[in-house]
C-alpha positions in Angstrom: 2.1 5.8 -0.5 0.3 2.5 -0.6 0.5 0.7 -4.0 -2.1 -1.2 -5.4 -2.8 -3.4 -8.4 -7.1 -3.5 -9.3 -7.5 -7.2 -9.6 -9.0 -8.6 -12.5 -12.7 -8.0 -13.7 -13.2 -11.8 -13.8 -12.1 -11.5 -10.3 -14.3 -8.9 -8.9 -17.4 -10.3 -10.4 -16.2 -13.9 -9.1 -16.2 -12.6 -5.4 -19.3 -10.5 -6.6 -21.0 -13.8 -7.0 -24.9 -13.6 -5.6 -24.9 -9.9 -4.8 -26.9 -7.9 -7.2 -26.6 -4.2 -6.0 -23.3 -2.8 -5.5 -21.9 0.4 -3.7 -18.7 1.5 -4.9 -16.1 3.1 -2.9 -12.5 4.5 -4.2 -9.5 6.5 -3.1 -8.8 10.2 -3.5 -5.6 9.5 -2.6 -3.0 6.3 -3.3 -5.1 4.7 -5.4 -5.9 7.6 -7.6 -2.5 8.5 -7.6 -1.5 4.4 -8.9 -5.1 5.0 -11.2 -6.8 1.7 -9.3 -9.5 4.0 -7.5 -9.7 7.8 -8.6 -12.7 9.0 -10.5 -11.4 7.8 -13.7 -10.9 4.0 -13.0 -14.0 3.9 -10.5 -16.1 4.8 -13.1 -15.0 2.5 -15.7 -15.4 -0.7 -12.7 -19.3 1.0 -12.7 -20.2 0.7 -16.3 -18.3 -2.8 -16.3 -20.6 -3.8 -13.6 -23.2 -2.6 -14.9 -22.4 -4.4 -18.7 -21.9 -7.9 -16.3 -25.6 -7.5 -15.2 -24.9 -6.3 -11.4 -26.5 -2.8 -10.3 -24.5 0.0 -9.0 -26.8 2.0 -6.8 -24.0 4.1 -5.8 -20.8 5.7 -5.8 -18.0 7.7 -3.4 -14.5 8.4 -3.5 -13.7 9.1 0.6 -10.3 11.5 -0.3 -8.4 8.8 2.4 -10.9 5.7 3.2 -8.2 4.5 5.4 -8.9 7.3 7.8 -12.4 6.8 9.7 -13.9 10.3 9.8 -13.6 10.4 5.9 -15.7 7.3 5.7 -18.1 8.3 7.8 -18.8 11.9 5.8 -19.4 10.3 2.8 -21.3 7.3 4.1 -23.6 9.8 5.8 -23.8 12.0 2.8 -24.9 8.2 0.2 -26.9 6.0 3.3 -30.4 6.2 1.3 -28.1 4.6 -1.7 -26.0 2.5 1.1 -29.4 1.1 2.5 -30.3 -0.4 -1.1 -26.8 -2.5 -1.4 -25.9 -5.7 -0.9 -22.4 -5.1 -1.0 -19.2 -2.5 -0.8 -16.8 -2.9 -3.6 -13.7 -1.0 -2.2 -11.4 0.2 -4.6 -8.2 1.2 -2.5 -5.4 -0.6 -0.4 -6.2 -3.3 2.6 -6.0 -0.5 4.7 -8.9 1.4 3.1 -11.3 -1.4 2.9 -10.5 -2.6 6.1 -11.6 1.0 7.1 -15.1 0.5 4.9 -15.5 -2.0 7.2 -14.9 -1.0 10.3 -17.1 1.9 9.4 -20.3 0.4 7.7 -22.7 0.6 10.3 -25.5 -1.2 7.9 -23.3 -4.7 8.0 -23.0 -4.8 4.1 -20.4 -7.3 2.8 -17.5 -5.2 2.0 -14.9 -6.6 -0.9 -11.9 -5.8 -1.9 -11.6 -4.6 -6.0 -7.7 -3.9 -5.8 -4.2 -6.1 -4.7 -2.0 -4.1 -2.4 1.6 -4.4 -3.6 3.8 -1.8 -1.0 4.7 0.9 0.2 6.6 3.4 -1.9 8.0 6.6 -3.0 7.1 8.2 -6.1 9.5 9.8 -8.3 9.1 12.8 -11.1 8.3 10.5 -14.0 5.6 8.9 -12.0 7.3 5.5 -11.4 6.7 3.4 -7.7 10.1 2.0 -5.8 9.3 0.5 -2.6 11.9 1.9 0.0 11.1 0.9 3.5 9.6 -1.8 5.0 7.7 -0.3 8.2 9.9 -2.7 10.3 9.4 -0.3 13.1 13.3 -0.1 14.0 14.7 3.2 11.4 18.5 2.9 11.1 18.5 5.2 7.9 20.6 8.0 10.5 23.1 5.3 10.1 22.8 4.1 6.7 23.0 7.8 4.8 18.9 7.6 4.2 19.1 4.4 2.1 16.9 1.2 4.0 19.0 -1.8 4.0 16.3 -3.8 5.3 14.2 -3.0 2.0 17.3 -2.4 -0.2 19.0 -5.3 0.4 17.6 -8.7 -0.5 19.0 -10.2 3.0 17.9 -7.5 4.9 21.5 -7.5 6.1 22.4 -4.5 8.7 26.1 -4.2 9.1 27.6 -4.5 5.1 27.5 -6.6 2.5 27.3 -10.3 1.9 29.8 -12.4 0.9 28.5 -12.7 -3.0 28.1 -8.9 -3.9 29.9 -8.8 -7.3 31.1 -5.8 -8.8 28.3 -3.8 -7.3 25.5 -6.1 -7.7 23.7 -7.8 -5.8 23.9 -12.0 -6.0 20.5 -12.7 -5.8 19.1 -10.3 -9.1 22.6 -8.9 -11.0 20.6 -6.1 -12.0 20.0 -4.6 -8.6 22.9 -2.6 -7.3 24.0 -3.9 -3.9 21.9 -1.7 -1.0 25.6 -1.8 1.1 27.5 -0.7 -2.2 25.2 2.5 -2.1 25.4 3.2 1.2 28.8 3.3 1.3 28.8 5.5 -1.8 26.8 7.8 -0.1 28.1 8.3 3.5 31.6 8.6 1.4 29.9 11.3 -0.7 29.0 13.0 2.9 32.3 12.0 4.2 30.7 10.1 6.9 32.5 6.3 6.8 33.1 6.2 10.3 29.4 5.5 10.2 30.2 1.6 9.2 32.0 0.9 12.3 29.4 1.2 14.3 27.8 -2.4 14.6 23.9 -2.5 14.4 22.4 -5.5 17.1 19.8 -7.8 15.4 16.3 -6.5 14.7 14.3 -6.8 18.0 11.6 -8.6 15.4 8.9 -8.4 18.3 8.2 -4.7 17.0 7.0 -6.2 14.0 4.7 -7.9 15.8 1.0 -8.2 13.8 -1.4 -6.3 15.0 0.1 -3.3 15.8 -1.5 0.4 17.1 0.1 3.6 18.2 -2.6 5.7 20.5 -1.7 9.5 20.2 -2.1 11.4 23.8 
């Protein structure tokens, strides 16, 4: 799940600055789920708008805006209300208004209404932890499913630095130390013979920006 933060009102009217007639677009997934884009918080940006002067000729909420074909459905379904903006106020992750983008065929200018923070997990009470860091080389087989590269705030593979203390970690002595846990856990699953086995450095080149992945 991508997490996002809606950035401030002053903000959003601040890059809103000379357009008059907005289109809104939100998220019927992440960012409903972190309440920056569902129904709810799309329609409280609208009457905001609206109360700062700007006119909102129309509204959609793609259920995933980063994924093209969900764009393009409700695009075709609002372009008479498209064809009157000036501009796309995206409510949703980088990824989804990157998408509003790529998909506008009317060459709006396209805005972003929301920060995005991470990825994450999302646990019973609700609450976000980010947990992996899309580094594109997975060594959780190794590390009993906990990511030291995230976890571990020196993305150290092969144990712990020199100033854990206690558990903690040195640089925030709240955080347990990511190499503390992992060794609690392949103990708990009897699989310590794990730590001997050296991980090389990260071949940083599949990190590489931009990357793609074509399906065949």
């Amino acid at each position: 799940m991508i997490i996002t933060e809606q950035k401030k009102l002053t903000e959003i009217l601040g890059s809103l600055e000379g357009y008059q007639k907005i289109f809104l677009v939100g998220c019927g997934e992440c960012a409903t789920t972190c309440k920056t884009g569902g129904e709810t918080e799309v329609r409280k940006v609208k009457e905001q708008l609206e109360e700062a002067g700007k006119s909102v000729v129309g509204v959609c909420i793609p259920s995933a805006p980063c994924v093209a074909s969900k764009v393009k459905a409700e695009f075709a379904k609002n372009m008479p209300a498209l064809r009157q903006a000036e501009a796309i106020l995206v409510l949703a992750c980088g990824l989804g208004t990157q998408s509003v983008k790529a998909n506008d065929r009317l060459g709006l200018v396209i805005l972003p209404g929301c920060d995005t923070l991470f990825g994450a997990v999302m646990d019973a009470q609700g609450a976000f932890y980010e947990k992996c860091s899309l580094c594109g080389e997975c060594v959780l087989e190794v590390t009993g499913g906990i990511c030291p590269i995230t976890l571990c705030a020196k993305g150290l593979l092969n144990g712990p630095c020199g100033g854990m203390n206690k558990g903690k970690c040195e640089v925030d002595k709240d955080k347990d130390c990511a190499w503390v846990l992992i060794y609690q856990e392949l103990e708990k699953k009897k699989k310590l013979a794990r730590l001997k086995q050296i991980q090389c450095p990260k071949d940083f080149k599949k990190q590489l920006r931009p990357r793609k992945l074509v399906l065949t």
